[in-house]
C-alpha positions in Angstrom: 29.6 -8.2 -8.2 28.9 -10.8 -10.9 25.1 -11.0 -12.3 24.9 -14.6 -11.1 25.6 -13.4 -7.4 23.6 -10.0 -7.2 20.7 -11.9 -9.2 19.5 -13.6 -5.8 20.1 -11.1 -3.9 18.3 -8.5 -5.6 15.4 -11.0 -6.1 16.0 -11.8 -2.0 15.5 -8.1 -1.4 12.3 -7.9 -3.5 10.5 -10.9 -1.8 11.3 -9.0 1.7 10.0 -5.6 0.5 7.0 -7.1 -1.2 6.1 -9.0 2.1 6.3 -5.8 4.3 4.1 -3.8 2.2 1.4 -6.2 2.2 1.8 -6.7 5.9 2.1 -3.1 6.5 -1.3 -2.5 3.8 -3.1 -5.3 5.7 -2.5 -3.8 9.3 -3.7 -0.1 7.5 -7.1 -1.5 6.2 -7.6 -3.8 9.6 -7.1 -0.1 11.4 -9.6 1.5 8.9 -12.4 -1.1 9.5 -11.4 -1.0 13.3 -12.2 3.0 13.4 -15.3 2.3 11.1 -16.8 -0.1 13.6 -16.1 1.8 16.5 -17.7 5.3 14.6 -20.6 3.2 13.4 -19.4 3.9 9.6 -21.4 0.9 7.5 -18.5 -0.9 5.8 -19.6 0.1 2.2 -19.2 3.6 3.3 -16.0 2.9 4.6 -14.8 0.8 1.6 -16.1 3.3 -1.0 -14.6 6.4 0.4 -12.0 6.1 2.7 -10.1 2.8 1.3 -10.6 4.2 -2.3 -9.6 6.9 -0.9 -6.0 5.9 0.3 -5.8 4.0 -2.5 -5.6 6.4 -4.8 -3.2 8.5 -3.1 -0.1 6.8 -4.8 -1.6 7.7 -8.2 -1.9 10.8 -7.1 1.7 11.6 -5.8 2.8 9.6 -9.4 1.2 12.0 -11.1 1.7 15.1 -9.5 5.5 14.7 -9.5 4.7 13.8 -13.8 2.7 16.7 -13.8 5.9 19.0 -12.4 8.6 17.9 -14.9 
């Protein structure tokens, strides 16, 4: 496949990823504040230690698998 072809179709399958990650990550934190409300968790509370929380965690796979090799 010639670079002028796969180009936009690699760039095509970015744009698609991208956009169900963020809908994915926004339907995750909506969930998060949903459980916070319903346990009576103040939203800083929530925000500070569970979002931070779950952010984190790719960091944390990134550099345990550095860590290893």
């Amino acid at each position: 496949m010639s670079l002028h072809l796969a180009t936009p179709i690699a760039l095509y399958g970015f744009c698609i990823a991208a956009t169900w990650i963020d809908t994915i990550a926004d339907n995750l934190v909506n969930l998060l504040d949903f459980v916070g409300i319903i346990l009576k968790i103040p939203a800083p509370i929530v925000g500070l230690t569970i979002l931070a929380w779950g952010n984190s965690m790719g960091d944390l796979s990134a550099n345990m698998t550095m860590a290893r090799k």
